[in-house]
N, CA, C, O and CB atoms as a CASP TS submission, in Angstrom:
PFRMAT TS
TARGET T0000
AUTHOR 0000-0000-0000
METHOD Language model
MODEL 1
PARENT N/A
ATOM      1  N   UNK     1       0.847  -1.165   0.000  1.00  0.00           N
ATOM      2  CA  UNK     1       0.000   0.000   0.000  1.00  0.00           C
ATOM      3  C   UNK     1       0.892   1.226   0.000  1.00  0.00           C
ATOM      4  O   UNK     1       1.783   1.360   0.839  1.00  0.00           O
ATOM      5  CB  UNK     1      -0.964  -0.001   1.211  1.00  0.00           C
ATOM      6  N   UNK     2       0.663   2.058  -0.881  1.00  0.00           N
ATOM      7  CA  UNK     2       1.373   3.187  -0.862  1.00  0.00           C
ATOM      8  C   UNK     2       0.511   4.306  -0.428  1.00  0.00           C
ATOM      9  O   UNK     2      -0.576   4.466  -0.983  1.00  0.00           O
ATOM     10  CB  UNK     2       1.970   3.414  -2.116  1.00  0.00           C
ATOM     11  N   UNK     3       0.928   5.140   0.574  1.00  0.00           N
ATOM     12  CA  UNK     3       0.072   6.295   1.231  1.00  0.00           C
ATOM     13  C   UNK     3       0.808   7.336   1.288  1.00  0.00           C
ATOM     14  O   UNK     3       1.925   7.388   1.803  1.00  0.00           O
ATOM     15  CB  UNK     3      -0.452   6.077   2.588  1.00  0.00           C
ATOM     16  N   UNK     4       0.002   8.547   0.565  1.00  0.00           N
ATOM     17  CA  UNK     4       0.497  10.473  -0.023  1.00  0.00           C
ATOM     18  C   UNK     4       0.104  10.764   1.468  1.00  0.00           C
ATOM     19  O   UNK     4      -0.706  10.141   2.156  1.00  0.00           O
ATOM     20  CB  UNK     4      -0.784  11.704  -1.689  1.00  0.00           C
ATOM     21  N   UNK     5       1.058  12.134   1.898  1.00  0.00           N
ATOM     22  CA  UNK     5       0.330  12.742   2.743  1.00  0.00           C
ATOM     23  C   UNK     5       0.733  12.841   3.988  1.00  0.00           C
ATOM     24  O   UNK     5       1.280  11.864   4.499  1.00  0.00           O
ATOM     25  CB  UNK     5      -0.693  12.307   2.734  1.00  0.00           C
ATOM     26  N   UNK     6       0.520  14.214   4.840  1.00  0.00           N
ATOM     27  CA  UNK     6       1.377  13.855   6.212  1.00  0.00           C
ATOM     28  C   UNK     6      -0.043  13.127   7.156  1.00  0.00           C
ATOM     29  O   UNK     6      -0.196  11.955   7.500  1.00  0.00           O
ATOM     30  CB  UNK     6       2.247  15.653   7.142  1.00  0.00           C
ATOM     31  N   UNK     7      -0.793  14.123   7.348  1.00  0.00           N
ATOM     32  CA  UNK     7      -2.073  14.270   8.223  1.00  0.00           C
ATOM     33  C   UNK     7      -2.950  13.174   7.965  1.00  0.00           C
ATOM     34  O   UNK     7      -3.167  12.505   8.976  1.00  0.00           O
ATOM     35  CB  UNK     7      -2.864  15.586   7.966  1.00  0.00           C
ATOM     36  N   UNK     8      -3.464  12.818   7.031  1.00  0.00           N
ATOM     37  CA  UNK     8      -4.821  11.422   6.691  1.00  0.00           C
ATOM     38  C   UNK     8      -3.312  10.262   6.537  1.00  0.00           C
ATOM     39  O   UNK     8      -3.210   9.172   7.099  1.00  0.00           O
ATOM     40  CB  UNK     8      -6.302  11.676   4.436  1.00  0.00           C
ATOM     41  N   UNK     9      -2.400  10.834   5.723  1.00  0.00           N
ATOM     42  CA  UNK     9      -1.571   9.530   5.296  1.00  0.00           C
ATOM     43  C   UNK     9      -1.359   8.977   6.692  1.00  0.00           C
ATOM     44  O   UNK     9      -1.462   7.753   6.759  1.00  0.00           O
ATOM     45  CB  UNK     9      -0.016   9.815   4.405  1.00  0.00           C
ATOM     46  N   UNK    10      -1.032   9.741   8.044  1.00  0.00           N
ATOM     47  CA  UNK    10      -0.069   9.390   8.917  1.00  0.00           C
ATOM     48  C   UNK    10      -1.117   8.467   9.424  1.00  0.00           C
ATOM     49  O   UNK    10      -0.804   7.372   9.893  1.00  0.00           O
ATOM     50  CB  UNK    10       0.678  10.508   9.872  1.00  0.00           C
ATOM     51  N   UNK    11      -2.584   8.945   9.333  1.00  0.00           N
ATOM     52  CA  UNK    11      -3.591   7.789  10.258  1.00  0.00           C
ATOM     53  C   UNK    11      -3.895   7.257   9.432  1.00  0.00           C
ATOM     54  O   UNK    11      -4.171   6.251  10.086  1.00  0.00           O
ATOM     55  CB  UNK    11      -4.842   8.067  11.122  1.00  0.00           C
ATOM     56  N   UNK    12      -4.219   6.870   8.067  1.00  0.00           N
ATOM     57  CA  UNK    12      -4.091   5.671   7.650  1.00  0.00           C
ATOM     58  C   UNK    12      -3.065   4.914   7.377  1.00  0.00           C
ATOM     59  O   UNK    12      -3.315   3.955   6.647  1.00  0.00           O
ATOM     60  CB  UNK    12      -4.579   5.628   6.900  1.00  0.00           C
ATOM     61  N   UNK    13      -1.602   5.086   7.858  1.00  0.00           N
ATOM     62  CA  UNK    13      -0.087   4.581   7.955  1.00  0.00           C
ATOM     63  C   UNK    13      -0.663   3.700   9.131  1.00  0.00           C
ATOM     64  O   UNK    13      -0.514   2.486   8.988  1.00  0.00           O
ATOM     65  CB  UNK    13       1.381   5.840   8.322  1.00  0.00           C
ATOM     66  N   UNK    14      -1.189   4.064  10.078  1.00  0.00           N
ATOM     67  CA  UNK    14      -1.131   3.674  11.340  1.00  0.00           C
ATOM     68  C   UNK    14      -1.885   2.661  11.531  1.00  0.00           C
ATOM     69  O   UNK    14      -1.381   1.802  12.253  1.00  0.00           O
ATOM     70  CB  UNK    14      -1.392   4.561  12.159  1.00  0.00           C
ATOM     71  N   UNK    15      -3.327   2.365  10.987  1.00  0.00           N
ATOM     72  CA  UNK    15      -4.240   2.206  10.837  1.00  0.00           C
ATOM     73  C   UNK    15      -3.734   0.706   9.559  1.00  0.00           C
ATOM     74  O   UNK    15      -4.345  -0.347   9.744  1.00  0.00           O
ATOM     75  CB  UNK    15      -5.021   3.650  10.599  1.00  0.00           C
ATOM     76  N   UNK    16      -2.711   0.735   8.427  1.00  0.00           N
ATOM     77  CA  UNK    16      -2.635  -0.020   8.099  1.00  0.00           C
ATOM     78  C   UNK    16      -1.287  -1.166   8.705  1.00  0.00           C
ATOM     79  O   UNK    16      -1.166  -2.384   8.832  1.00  0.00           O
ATOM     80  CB  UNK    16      -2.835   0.455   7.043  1.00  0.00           C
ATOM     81  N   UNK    17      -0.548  -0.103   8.928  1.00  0.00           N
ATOM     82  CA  UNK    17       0.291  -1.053   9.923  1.00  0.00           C
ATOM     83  C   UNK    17       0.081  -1.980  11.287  1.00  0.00           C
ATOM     84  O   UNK    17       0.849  -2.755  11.858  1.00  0.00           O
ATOM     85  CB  UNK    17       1.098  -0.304  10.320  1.00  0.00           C
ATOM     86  N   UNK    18      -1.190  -1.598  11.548  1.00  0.00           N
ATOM     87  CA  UNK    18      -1.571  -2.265  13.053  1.00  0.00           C
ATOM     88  C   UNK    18      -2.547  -3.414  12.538  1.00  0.00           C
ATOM     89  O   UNK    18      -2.849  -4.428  13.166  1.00  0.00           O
ATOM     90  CB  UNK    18      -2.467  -1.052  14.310  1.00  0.00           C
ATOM     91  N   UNK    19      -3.065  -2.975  11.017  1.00  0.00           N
ATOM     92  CA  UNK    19      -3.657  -4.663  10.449  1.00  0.00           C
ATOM     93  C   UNK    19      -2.684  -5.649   9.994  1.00  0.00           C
ATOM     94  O   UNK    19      -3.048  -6.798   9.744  1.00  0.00           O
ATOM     95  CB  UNK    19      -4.641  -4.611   9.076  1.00  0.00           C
ATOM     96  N   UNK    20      -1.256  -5.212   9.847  1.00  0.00           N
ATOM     97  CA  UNK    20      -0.268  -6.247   9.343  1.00  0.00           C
ATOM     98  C   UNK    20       0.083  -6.140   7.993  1.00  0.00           C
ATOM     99  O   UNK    20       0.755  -6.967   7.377  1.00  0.00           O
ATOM    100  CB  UNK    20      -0.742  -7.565   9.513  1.00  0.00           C
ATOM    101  N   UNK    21      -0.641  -4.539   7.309  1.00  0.00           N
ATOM    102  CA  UNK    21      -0.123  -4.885   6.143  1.00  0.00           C
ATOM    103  C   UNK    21       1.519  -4.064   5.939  1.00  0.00           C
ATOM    104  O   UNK    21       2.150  -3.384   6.748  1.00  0.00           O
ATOM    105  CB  UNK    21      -1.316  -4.473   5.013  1.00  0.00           C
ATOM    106  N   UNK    22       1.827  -4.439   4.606  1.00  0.00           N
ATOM    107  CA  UNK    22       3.375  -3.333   4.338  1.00  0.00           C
ATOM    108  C   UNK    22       3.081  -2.086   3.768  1.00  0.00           C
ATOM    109  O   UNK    22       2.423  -2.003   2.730  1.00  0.00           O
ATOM    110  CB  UNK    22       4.587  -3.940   3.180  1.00  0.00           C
ATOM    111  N   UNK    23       3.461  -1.239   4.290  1.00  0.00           N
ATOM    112  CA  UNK    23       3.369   0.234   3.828  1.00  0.00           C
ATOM    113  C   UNK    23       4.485   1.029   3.075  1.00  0.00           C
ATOM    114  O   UNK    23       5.653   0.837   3.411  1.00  0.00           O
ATOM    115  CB  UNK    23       3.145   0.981   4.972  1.00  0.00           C
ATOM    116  N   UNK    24       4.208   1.854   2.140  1.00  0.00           N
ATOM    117  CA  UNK    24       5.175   2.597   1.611  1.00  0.00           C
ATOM    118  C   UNK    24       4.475   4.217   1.960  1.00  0.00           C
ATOM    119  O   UNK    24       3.481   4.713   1.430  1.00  0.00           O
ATOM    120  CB  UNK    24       5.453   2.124  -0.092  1.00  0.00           C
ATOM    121  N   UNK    25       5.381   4.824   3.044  1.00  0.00           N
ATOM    122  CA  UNK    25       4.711   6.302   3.011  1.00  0.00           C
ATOM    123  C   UNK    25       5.827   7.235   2.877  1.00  0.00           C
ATOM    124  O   UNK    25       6.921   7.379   3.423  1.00  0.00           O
ATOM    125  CB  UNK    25       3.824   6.711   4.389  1.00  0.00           C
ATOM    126  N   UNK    26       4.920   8.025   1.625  1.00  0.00           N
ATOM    127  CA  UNK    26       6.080   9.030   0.691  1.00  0.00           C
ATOM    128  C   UNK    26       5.722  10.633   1.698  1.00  0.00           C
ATOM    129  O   UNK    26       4.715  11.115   2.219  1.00  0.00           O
ATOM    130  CB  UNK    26       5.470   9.220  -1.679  1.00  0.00           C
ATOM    131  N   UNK    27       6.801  10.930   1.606  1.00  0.00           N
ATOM    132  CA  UNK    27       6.796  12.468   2.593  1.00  0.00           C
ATOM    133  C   UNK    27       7.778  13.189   1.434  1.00  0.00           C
ATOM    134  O   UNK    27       8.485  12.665   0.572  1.00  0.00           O
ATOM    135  CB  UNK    27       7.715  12.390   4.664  1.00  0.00           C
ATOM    136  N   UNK    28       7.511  14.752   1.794  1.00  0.00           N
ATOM    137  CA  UNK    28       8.794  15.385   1.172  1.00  0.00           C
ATOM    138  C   UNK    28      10.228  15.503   1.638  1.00  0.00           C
ATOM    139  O   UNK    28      11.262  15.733   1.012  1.00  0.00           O
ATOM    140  CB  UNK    28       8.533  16.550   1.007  1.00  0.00           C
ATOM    141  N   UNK    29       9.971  15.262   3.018  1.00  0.00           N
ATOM    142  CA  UNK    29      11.412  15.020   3.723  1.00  0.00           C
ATOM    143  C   UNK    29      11.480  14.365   4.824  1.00  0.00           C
ATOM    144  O   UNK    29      11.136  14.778   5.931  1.00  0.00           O
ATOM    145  CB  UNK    29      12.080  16.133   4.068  1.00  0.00           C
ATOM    146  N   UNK    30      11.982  13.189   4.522  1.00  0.00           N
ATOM    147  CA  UNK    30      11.884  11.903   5.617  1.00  0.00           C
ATOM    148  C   UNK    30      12.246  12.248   6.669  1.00  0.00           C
ATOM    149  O   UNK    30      11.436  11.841   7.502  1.00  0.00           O
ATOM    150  CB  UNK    30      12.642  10.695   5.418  1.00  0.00           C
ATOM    151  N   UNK    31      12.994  12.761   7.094  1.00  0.00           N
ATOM    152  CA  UNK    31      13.943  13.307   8.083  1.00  0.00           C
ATOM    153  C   UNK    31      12.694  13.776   9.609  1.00  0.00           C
ATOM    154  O   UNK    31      12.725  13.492  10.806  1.00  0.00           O
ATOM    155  CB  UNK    31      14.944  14.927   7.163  1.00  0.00           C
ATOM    156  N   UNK    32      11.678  14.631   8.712  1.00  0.00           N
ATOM    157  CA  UNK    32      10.248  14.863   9.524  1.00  0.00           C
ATOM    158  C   UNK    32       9.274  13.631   9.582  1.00  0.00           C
ATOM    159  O   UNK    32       8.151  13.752  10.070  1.00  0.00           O
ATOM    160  CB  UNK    32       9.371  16.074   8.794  1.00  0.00           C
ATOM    161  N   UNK    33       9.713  12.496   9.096  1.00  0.00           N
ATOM    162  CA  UNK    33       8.525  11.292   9.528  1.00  0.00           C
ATOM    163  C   UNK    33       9.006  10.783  10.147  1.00  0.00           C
ATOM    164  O   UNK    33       9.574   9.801   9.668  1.00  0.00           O
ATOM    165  CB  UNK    33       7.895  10.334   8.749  1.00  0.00           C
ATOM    166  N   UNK    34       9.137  10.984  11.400  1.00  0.00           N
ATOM    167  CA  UNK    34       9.797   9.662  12.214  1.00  0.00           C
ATOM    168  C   UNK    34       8.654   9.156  13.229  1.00  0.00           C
ATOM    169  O   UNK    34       8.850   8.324  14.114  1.00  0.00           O
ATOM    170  CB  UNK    34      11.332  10.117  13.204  1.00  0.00           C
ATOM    171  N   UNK    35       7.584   9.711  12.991  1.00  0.00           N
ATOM    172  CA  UNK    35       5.885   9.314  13.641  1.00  0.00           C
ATOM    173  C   UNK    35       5.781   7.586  12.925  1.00  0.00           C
ATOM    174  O   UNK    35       5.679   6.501  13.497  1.00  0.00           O
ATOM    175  CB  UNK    35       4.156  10.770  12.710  1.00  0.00           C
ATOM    176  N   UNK    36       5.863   7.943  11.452  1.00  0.00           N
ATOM    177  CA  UNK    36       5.616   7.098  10.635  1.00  0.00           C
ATOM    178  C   UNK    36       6.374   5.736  10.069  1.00  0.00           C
ATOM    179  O   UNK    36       6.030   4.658   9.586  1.00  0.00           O
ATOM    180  CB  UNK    36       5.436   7.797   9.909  1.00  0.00           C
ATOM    181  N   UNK    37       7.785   6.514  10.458  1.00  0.00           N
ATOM    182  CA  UNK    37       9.063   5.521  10.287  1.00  0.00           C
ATOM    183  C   UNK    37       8.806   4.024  11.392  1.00  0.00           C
ATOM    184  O   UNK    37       8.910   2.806  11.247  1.00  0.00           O
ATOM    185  CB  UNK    37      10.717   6.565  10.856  1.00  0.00           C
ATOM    186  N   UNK    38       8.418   4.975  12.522  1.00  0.00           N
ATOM    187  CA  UNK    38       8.875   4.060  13.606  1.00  0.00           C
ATOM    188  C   UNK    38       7.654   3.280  13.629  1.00  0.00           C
ATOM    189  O   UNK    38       7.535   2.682  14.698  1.00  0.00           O
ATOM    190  CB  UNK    38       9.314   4.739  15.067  1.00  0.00           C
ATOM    191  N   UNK    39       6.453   3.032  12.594  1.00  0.00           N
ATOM    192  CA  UNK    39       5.293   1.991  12.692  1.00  0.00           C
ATOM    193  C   UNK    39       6.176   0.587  12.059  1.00  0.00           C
ATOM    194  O   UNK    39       7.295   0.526  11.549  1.00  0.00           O
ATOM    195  CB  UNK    39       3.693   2.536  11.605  1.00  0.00           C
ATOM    196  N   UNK    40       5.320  -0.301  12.291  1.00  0.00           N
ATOM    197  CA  UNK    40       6.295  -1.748  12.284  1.00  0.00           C
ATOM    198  C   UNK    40       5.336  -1.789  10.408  1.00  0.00           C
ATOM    199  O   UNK    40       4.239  -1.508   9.926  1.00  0.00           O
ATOM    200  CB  UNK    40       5.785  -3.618  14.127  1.00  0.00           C
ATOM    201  N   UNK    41       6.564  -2.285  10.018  1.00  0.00           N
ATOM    202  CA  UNK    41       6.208  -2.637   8.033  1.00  0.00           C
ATOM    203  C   UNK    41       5.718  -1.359   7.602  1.00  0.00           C
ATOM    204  O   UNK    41       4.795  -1.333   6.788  1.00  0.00           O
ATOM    205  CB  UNK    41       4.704  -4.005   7.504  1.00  0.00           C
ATOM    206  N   UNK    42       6.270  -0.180   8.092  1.00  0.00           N
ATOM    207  CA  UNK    42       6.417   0.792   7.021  1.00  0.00           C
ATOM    208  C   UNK    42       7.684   1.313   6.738  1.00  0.00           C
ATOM    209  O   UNK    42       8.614   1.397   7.540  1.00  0.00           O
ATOM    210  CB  UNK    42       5.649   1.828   7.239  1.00  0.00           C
ATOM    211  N   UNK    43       7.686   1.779   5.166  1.00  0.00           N
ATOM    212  CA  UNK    43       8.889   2.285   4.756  1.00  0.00           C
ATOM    213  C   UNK    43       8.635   3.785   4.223  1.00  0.00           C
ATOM    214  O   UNK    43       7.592   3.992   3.603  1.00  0.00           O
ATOM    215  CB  UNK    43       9.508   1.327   3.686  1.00  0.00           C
ATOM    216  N   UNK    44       9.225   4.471   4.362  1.00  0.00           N
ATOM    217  CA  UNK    44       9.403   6.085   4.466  1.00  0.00           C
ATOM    218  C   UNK    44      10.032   6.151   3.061  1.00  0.00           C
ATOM    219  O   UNK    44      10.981   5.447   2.718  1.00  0.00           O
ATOM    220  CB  UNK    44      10.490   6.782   5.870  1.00  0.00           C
ATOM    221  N   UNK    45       9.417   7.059   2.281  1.00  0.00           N
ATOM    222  CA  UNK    45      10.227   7.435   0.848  1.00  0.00           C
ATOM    223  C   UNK    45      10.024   8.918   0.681  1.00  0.00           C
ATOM    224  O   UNK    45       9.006   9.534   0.995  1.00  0.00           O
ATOM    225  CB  UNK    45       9.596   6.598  -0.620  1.00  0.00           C
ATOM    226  N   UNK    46      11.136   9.419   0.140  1.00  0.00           N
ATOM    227  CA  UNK    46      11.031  11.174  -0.019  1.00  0.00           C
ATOM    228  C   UNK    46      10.457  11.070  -1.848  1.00  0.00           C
ATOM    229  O   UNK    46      10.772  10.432  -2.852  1.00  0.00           O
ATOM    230  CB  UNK    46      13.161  12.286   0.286  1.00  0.00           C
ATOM    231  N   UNK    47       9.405  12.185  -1.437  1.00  0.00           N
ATOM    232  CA  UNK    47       8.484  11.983  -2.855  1.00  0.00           C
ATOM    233  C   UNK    47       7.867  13.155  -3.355  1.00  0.00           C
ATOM    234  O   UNK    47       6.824  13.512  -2.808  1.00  0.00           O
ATOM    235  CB  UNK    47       7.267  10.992  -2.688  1.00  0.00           C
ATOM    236  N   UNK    48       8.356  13.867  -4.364  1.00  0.00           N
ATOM    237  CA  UNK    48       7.725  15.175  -4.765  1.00  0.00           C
ATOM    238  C   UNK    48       7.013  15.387  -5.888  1.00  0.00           C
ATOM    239  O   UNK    48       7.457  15.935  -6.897  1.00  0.00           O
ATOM    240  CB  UNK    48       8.558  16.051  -4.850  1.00  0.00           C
ATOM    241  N   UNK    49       5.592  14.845  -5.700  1.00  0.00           N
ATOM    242  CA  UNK    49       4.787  15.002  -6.919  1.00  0.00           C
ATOM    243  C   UNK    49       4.594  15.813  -7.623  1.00  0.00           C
ATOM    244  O   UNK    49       3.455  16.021  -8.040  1.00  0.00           O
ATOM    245  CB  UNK    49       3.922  14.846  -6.868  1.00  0.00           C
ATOM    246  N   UNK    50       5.628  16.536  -7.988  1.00  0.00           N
ATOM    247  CA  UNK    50       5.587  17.833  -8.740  1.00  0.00           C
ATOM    248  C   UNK    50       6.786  17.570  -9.382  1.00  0.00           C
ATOM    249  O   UNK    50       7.262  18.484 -10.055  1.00  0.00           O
ATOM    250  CB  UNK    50       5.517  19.252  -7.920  1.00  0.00           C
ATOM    251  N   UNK    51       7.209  16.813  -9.336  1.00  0.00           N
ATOM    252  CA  UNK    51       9.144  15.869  -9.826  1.00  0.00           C
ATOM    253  C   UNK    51       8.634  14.830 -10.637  1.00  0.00           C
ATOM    254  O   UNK    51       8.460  13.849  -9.914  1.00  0.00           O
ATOM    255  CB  UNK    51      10.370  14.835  -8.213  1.00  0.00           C
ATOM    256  N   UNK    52       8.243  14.539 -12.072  1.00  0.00           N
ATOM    257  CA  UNK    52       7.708  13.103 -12.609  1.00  0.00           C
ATOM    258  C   UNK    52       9.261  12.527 -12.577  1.00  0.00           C
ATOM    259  O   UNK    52       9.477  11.861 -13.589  1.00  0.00           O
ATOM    260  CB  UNK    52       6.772  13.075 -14.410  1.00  0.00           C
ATOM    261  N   UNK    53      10.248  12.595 -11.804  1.00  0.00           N
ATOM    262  CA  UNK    53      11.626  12.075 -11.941  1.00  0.00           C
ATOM    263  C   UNK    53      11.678  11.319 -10.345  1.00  0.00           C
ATOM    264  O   UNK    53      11.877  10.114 -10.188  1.00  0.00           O
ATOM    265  CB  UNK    53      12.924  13.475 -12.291  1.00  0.00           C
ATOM    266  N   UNK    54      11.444  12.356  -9.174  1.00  0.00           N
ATOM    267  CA  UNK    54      11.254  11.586  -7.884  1.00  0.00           C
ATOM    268  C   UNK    54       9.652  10.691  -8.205  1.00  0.00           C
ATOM    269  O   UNK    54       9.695   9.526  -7.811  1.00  0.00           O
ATOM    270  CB  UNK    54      11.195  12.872  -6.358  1.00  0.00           C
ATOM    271  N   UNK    55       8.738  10.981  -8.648  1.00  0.00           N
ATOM    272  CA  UNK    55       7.304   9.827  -8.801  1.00  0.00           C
ATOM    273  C   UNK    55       8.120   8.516  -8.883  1.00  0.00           C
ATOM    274  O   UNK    55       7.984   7.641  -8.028  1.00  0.00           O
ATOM    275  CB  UNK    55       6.108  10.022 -10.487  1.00  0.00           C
ATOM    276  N   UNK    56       9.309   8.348 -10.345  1.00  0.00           N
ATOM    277  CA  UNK    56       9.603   7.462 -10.777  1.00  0.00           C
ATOM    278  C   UNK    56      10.815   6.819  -9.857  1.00  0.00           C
ATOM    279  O   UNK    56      10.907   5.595  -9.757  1.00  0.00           O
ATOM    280  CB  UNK    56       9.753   7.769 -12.036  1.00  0.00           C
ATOM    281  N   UNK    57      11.287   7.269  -9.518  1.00  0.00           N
ATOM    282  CA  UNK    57      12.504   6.816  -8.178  1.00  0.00           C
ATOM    283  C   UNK    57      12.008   6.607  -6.709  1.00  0.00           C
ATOM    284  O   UNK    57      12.615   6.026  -5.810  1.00  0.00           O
ATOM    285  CB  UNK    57      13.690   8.099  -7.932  1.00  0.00           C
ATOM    286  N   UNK    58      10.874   7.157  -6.657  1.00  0.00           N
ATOM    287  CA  UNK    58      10.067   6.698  -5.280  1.00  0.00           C
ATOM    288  C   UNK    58       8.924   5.370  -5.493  1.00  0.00           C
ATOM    289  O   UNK    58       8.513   4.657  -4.577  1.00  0.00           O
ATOM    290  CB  UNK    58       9.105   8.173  -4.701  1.00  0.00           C
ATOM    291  N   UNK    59       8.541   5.256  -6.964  1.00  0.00           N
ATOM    292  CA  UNK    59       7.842   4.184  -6.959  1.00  0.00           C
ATOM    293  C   UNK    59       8.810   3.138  -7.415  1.00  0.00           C
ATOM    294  O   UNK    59       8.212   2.082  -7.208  1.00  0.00           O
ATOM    295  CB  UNK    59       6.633   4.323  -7.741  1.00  0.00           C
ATOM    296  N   UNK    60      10.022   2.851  -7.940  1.00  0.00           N
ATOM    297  CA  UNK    60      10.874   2.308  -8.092  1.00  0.00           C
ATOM    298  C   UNK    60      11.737   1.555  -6.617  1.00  0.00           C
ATOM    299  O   UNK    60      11.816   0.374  -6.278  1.00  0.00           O
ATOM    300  CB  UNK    60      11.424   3.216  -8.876  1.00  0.00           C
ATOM    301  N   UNK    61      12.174   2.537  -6.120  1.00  0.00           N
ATOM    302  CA  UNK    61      12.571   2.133  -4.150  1.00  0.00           C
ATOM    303  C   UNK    61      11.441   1.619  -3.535  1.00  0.00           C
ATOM    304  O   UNK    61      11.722   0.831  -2.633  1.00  0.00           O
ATOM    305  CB  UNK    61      12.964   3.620  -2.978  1.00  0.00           C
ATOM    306  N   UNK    62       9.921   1.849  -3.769  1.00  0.00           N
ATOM    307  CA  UNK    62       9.021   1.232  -2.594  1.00  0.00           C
ATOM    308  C   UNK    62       8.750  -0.040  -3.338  1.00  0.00           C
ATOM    309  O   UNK    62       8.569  -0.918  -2.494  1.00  0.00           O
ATOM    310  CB  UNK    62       7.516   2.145  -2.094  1.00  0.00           C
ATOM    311  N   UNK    63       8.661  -0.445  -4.359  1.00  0.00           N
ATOM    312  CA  UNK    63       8.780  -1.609  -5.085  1.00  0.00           C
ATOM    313  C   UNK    63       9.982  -2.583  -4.880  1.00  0.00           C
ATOM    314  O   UNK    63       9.959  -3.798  -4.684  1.00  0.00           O
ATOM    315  CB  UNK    63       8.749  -1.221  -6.356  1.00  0.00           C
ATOM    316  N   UNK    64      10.828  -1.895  -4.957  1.00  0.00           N
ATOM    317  CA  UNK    64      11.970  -2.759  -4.232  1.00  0.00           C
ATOM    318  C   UNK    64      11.948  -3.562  -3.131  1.00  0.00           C
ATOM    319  O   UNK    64      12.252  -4.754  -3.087  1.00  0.00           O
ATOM    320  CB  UNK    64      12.846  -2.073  -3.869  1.00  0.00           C
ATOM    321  N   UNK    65      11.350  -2.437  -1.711  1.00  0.00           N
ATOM    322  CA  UNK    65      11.826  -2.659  -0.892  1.00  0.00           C
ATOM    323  C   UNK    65      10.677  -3.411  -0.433  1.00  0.00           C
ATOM    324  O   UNK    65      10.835  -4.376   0.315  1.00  0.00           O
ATOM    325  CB  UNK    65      12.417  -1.703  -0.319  1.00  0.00           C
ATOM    326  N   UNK    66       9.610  -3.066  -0.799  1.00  0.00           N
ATOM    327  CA  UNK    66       8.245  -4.233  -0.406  1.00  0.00           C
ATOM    328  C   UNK    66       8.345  -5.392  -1.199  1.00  0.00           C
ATOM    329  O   UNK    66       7.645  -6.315  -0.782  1.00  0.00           O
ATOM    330  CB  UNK    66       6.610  -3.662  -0.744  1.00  0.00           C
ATOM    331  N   UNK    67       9.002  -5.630  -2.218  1.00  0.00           N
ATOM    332  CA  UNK    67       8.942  -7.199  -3.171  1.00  0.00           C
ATOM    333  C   UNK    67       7.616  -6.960  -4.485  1.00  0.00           C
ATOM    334  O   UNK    67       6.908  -7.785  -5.063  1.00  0.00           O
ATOM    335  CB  UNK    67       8.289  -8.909  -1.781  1.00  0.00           C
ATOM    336  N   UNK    68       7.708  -5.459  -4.592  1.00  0.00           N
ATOM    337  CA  UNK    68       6.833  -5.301  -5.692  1.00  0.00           C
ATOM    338  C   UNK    68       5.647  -4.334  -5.389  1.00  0.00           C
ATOM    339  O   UNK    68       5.414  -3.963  -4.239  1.00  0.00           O
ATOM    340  CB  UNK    68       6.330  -6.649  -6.096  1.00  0.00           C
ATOM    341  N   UNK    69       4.925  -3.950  -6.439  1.00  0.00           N
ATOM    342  CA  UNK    69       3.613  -3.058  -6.198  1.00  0.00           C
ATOM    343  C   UNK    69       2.200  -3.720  -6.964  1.00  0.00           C
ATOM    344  O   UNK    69       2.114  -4.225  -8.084  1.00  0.00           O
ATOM    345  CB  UNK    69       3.937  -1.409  -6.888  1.00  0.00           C
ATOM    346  N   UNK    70       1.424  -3.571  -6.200  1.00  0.00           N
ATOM    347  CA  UNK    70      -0.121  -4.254  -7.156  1.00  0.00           C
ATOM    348  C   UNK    70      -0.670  -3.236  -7.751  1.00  0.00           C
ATOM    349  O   UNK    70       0.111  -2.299  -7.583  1.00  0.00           O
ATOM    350  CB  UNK    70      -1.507  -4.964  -6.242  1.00  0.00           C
ATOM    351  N   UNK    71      -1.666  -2.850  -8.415  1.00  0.00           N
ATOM    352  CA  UNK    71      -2.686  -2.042  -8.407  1.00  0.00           C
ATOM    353  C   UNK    71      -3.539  -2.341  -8.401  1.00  0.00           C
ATOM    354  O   UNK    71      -4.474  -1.541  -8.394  1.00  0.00           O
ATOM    355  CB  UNK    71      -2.809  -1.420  -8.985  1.00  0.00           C
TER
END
């Protein structure tokens, strides 16, 4: 599951990590998620949707690091 966003993302980060699933949550600067870092099976990616260059290097690293992406 990939989740945008500080505020809704951070409670549905939370919300999906406490059902067991793996999370990918994109921030603009990781450095400020450490709310989100520290949930168990999530991974923190710096992501600037206004960059179609970071879209492609942030969905590239959370694919990696989860073993792939569905849609």
């Amino acid at each position: 599951m990939i989740v945008t966003g500080a505020g809704l993302g951070l409670v549905l980060g939370r919300l999906l990590s406490a059902r067991g699933d793996l999370v990918a949550g994109t921030v603009p600067d990781p450095s400020a998620a450490d709310d989100l870092a520290a949930l168990p099976g999530v991974a923190v990616e710096q992501l600037d949707l206004a960059d179609s260059d970071s879209v492609a290097s942030a969905v590239a690293a959370m694919a990696d690091r989860l073993g792939g992406v569905t849609w």
